[in-house]
C-alpha positions as CSV (number, residue, x, y, z in Angstrom):
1,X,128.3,42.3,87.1
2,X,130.3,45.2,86.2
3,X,131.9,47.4,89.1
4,X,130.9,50.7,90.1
5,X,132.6,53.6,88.6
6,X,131.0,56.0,90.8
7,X,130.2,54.6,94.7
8,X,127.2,56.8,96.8
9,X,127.1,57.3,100.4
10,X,123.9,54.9,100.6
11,X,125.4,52.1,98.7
12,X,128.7,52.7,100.6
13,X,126.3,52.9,103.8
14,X,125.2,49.2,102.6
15,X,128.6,47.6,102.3
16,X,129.7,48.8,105.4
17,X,126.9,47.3,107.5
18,X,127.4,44.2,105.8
19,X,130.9,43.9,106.9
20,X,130.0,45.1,110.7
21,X,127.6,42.4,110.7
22,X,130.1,39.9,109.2
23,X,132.8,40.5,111.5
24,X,130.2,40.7,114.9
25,X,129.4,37.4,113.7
26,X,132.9,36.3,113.7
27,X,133.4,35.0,110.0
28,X,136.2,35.3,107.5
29,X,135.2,36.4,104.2
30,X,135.8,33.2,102.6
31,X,134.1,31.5,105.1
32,X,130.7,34.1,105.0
33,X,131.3,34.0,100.8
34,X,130.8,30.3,100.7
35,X,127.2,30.5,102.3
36,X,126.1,31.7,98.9
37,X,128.3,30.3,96.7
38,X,131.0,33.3,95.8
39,X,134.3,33.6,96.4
40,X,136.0,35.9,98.7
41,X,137.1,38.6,96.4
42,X,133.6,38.9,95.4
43,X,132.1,39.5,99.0
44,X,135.0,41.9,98.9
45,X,133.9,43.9,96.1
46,X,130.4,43.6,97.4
47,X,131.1,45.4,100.8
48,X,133.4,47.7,99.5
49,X,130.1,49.0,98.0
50,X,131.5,48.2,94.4
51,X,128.4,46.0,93.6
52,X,125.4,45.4,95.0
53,X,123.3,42.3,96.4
54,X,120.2,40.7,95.2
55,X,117.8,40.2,97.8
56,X,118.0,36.0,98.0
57,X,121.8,36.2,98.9
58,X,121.5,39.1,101.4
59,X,119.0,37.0,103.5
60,X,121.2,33.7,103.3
61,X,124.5,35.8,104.5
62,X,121.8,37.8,107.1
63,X,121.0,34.2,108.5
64,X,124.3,33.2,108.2
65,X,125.5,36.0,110.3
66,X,122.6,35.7,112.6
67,X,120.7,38.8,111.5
68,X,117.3,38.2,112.4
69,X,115.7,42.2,112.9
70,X,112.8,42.2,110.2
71,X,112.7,45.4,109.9
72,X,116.5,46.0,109.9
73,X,116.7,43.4,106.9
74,X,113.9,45.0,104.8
75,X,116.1,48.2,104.9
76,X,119.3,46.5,103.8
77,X,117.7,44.9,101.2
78,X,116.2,48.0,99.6
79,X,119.5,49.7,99.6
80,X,121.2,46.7,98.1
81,X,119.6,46.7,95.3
82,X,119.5,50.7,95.3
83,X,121.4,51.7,91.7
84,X,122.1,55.3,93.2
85,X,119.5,56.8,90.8
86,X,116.6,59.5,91.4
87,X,115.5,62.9,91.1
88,X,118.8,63.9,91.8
89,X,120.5,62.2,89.0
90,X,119.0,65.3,86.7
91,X,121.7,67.3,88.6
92,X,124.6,65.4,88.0
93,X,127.7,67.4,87.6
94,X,125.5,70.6,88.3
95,X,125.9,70.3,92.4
96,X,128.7,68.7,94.0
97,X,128.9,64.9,94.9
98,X,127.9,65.8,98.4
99,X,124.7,67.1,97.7
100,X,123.5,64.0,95.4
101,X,124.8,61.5,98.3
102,X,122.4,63.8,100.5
103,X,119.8,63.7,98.3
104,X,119.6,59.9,98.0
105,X,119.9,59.3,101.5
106,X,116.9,61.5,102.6
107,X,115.0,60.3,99.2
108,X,115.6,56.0,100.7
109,X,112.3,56.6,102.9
110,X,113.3,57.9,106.3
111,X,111.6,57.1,109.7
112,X,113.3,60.3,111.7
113,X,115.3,63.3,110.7
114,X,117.3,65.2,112.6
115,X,118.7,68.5,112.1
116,X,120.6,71.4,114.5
117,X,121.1,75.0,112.8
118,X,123.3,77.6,114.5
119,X,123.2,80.2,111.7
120,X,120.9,79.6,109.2
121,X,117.7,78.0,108.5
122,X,117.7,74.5,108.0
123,X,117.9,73.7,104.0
124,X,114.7,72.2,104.0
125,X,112.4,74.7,105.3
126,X,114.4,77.6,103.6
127,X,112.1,79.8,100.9
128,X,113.7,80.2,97.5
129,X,114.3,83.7,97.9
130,X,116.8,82.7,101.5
131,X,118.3,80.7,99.8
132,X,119.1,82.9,96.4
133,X,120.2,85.4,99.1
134,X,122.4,82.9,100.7
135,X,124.5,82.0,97.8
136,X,124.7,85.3,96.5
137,X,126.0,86.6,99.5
138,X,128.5,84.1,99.9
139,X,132.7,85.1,100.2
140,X,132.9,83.4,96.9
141,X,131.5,84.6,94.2
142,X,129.1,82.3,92.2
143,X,128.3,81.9,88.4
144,X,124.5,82.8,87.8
145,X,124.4,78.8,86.6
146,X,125.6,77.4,89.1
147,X,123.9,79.7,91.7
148,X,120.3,78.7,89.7
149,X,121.3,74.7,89.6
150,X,121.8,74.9,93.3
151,X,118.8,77.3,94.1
152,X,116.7,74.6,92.2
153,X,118.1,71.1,93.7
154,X,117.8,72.8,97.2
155,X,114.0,73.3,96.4
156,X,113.7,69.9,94.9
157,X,114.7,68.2,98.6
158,X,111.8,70.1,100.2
159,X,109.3,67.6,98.5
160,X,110.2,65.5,101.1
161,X,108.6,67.2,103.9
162,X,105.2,66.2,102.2
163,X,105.8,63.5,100.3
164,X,105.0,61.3,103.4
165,X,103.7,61.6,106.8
166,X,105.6,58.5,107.9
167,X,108.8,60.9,108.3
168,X,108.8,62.5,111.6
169,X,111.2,65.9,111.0
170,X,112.6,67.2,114.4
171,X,114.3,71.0,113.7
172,X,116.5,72.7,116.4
173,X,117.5,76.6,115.3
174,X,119.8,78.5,117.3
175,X,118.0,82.2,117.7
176,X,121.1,83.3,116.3
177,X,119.8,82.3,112.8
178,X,116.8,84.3,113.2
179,X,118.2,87.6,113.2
180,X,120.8,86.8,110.4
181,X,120.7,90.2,108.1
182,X,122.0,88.6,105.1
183,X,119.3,88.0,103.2
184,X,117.2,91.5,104.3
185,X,114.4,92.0,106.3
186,X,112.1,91.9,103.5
187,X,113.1,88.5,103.0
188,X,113.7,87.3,106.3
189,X,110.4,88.4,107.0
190,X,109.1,86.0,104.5
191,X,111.1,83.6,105.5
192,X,110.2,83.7,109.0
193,X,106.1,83.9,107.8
194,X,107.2,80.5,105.4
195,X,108.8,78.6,108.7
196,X,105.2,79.1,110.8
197,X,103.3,78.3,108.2
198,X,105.5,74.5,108.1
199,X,105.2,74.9,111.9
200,X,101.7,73.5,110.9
201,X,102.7,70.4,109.1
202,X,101.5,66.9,111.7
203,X,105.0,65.4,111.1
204,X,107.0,68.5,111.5
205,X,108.2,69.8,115.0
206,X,110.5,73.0,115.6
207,X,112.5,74.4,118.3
208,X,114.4,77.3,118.9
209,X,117.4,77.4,121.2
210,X,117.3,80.7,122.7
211,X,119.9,83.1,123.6
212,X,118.7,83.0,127.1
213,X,119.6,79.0,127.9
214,X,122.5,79.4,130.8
215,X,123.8,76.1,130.2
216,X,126.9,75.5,128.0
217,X,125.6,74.1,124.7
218,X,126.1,70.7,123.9
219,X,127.4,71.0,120.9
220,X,127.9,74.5,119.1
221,X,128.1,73.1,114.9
222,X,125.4,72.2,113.1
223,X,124.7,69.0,112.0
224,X,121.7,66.5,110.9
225,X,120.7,62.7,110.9
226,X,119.1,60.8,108.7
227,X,117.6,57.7,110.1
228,X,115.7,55.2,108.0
229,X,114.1,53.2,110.8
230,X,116.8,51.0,111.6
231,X,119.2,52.9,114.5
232,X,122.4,51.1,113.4
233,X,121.9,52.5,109.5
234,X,121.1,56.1,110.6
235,X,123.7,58.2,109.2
236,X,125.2,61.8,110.6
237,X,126.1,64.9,107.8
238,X,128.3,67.4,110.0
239,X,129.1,70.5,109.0
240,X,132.8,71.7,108.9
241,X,133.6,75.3,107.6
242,X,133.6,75.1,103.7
243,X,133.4,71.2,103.9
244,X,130.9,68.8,105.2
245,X,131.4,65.0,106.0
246,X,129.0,61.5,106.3
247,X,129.3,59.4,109.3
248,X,128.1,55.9,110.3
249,X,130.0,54.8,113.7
250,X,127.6,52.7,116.1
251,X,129.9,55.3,119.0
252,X,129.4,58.4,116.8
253,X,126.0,58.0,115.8
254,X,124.9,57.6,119.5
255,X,126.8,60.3,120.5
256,X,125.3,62.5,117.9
257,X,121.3,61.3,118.8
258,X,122.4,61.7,122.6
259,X,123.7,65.4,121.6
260,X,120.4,66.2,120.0
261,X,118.4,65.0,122.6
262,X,120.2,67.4,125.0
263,X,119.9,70.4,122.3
264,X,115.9,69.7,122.2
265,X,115.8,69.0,126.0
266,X,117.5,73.3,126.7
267,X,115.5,74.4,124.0
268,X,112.3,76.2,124.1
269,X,108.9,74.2,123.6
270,X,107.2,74.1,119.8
271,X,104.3,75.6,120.8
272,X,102.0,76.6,118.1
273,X,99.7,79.3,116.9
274,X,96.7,77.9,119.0
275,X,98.8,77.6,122.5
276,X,101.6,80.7,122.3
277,X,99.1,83.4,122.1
278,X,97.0,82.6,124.8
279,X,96.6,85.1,127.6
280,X,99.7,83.9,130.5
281,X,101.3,81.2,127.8
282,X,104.8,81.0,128.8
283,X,107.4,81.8,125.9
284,X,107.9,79.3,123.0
285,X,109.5,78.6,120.1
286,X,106.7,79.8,117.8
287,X,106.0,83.2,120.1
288,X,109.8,83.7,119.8
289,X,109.6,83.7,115.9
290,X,106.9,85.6,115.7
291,X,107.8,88.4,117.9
292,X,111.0,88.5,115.7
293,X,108.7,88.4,112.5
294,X,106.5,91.2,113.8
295,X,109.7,93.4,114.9
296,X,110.5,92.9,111.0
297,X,107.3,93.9,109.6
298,X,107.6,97.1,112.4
299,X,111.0,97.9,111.2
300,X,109.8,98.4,107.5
């Protein structure tokens, strides 16, 4: 089988738990290789994410290792055979690397994703017109191409929010992003009357962290997790000014989920538009976006 010339996050994501199993289990690569008849430069190749795995072999090394998690093996196996391709491929060489690698990871059928915003809306509940806004407005200056391909790739990941209620999607947004001027207030408005109206999706919650929370945040960048329904293949995208970065420690990964727990726990309650405006509710995430939607629509 011919080697990879190009190597995606998920298919990296794949070697890498192969070889964290391998080594828990205590085996050379020789030694795990010969369980299914290769040799150890081929195991090599196979969790440096080079080539993939048909599904007989994975469950002989699995055994061999002492894998036995179901559920956890399914999930290897559909990313082993994964050949990086989907909807995104259309855009290859029209968005960076990054976002195809994204892309494919929240298109492999997720269980839970996880996202903290400080000061923006998250990508995926963003309207086309935020989003034009944002990349027009940016410090560098965009061709009209490149600004379109983008505009159009961002809206293409949204299908995701509805494309299955098995996803559970968990949103905290700093208040900060709420009253971000870039885009307008025509078009935050919008925006913000687009974000209530997904507040009423089953398998979508959102929180807003408000100004108001006296303790010291937890964590102060954004970031997001994508977890498939195995904890040990979630992986964490963290955003670093102008770059971002994928990242699969068992340490960090914890960390990260433990971090988000304690961002939901100081944020404000969902709410919703049946509970925030009855007479003595006690402020919510929804009543907060609303009032900031209404101040909008009184400001015009």
């Amino acid at each position: 089988m011919a080697l990879r010339a190009h190597i995606s996050e998920r298919q990296r994501r794949f070697g890498i738990e192969l070889r964290r199993l391998r080594l828990a289990a205590g085996l050379a690569v020789q030694d795990a290789a010969a369980h299914i008849n290769m040799r150890g430069p081929q195991l090599n190749h196979i969790e440096a994410a080079r080539t993939g795995l048909d599904e007989i072999r994975l469950r002989a090394l699995a055994a061999a290792y002492g894998c036995t998690d179901e559920t956890h093996l399914d999930l290897l196996v559909a990313m082993g055979a994964s050949d990086g391709k989907g909807w995104w491929s259309a855009y290859k060489r029209k968005v960076p690397d990054f976002a195809l690698d994204l892309a494919e990871l929240e298109g492999g059928g997720l269980s839970q994703y996880l996202s903290y915003q400080t000061f923006f809306m998250p990508g995926l509940l963003q309207t086309e017109e935020y989003i034009r806004r944002l990349f027009e407005n940016g410090e560098t200056s965009l061709p009209s191409e490149q600004i379109e391909n983008s505009v159009r790739f961002r809206l293409d990941r949204q299908a995701i929010l509805t494309d299955s209620n098995q996803t559970k999607f968990s949103f905290v947004i700093h208040e900060a992003a709420l009253l971000m001027s870039f885009a307008g207030p025509g078009a935050m408005h919008r925006q913000l009357a687009h974000l209530l109206h997904l507040w009423e999706l089953p398998n979508i919650e959102i929180q807003i962290y408000p100004f108001s929370v006296q303790a010291t945040p937890p964590y102060s960048g954004p970031f997001m997790m994508t977890d498939p329904g195995s904890r040990e293949l979630s992986t964490v995208v963290i955003d670093h000014p102008g770059a971002s970065e994928f990242t699969d420690s068992p340490e960090v990964l914890e960390k990260y989920r433990s971090r988000f727990a304690d961002l939901s726990r100081l944020a404000l309650q969902s709410g919703s538009a049946q509970i925030s405006t009855q007479p003595n509710s006690t402020r919510d995430s929804w009543a907060v976006v609303q009032h900031v939607k209404h101040s909008l629509e009184m400001g015009r």
